[in-house]
C-alpha positions as CSV (number, residue, x, y, z in Angstrom):
1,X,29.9,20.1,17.2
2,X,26.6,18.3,17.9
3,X,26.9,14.5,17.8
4,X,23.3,12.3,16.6
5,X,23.2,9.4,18.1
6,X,22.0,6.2,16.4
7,X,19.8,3.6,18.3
8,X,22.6,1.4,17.9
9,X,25.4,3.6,19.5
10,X,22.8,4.2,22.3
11,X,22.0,0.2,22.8
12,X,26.0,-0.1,22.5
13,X,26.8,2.4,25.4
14,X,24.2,0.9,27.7
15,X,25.4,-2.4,26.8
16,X,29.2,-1.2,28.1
17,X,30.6,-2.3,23.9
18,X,33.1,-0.6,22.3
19,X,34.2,2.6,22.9
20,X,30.9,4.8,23.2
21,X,31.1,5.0,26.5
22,X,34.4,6.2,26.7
23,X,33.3,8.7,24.0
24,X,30.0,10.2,25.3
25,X,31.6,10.8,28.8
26,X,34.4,12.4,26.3
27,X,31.7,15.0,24.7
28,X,29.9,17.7,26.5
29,X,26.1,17.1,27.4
30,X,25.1,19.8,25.3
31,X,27.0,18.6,22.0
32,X,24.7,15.0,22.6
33,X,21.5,15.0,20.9
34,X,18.9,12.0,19.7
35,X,16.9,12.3,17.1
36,X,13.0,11.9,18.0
37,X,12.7,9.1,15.7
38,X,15.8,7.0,17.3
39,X,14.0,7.8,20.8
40,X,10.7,6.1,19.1
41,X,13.0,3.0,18.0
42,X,14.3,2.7,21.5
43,X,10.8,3.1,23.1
44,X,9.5,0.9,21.3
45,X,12.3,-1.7,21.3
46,X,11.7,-1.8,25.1
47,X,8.1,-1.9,25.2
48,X,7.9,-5.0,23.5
49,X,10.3,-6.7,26.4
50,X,9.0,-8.1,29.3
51,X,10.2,-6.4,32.3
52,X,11.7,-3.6,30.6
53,X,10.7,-0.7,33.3
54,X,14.0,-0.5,34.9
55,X,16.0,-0.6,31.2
56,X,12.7,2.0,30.2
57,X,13.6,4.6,33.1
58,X,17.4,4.1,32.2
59,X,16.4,5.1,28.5
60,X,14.1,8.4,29.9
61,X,16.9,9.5,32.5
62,X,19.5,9.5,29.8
63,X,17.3,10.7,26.8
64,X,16.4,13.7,29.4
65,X,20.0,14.5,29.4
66,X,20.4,14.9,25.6
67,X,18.5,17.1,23.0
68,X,15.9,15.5,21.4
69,X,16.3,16.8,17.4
70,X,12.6,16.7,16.4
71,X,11.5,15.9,13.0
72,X,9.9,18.2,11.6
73,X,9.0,20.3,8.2
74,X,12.5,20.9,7.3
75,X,13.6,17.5,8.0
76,X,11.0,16.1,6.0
77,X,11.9,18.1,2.9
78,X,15.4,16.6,3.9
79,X,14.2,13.2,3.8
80,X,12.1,13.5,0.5
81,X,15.1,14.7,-1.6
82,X,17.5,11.9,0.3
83,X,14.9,9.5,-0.6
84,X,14.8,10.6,-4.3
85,X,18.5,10.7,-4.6
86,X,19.0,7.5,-2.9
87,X,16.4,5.3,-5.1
88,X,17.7,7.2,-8.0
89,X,20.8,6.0,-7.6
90,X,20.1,2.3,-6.8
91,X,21.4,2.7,-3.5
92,X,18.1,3.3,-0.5
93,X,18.6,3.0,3.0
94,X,15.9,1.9,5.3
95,X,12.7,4.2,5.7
96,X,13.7,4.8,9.4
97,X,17.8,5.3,8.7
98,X,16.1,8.0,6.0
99,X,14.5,10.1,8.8
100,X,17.3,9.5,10.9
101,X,19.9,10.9,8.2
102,X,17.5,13.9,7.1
103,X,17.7,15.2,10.6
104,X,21.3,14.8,11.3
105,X,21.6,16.6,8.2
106,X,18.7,19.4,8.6
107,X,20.4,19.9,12.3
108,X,23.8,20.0,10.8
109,X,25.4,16.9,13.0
110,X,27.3,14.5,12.7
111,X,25.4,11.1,12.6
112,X,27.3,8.4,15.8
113,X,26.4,5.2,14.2
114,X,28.0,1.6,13.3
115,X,26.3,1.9,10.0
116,X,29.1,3.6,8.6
117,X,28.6,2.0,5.3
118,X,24.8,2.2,4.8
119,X,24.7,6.2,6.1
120,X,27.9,6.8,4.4
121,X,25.6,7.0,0.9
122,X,23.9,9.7,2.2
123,X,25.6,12.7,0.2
124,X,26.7,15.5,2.9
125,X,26.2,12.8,6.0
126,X,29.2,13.1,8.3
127,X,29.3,10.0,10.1
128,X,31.4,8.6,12.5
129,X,31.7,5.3,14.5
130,X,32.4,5.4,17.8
131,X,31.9,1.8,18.7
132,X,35.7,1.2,17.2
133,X,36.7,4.7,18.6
């Protein structure tokens, strides 16, 4: 099973909250992956800090240790028809939790989030939370 992780439920482990710790340590390195779009979130997130090189080399040496999903052609088709079906329905998510979802779903993982009820509209999406366990 390869777990996604969120930018929440990395900013959660590195913080010590919840149970994502206890759950990453749990999983086998190679069943961790980020997609490239929550690395960009993070990146930037810490670029915008003052004093972030320390939290910035904790972010690399720990993104280095997961696979980074990219997003490519096939997770853009994903993210086109999510979009569509979203908006037709009344119910979008966020432009950035639409790339997100597309490539949990293009790389067929399960999406690690606290956003259980905004990702859980996304038809297909398993999602899990791993903040409360």
């Amino acid at each position: 099973m390869i777990y996604a992780l969120d930018s929440d439920a990395i900013a959660y482990y590195f913080r010590g909250e919840g149970r994502v710790g206890e759950r990453l340590l749990a999983c086998p390195a190679r069943d961790i992956a980020v997609p490239a779009v929550v690395a960009y979130e993070l990146r930037y997130g810490l670029a915008r800090m003052q004093g972030f090189a320390r939290r910035a080399a904790q972010l690399e040496t720990f993104l280095a240790s997961a696979t980074i999903l990219p997003f490519d052609d096939d997770c853009a088709r994903v993210a086109a028809r999510l979009r569509v079906a979203l908006e037709r329905v009344g119910a979008p998510i966020g432009p950035i939790d639409t790339l997100i979802a597309a490539t949990a779903l293009a790389s067929h993982a399960v999406l690690v989030t606290r956003k259980v009820r905004e990702f859980s509209r996304v038809e297909g999406l398993e999602v899990e939370d791993w903040y409360a366990g």
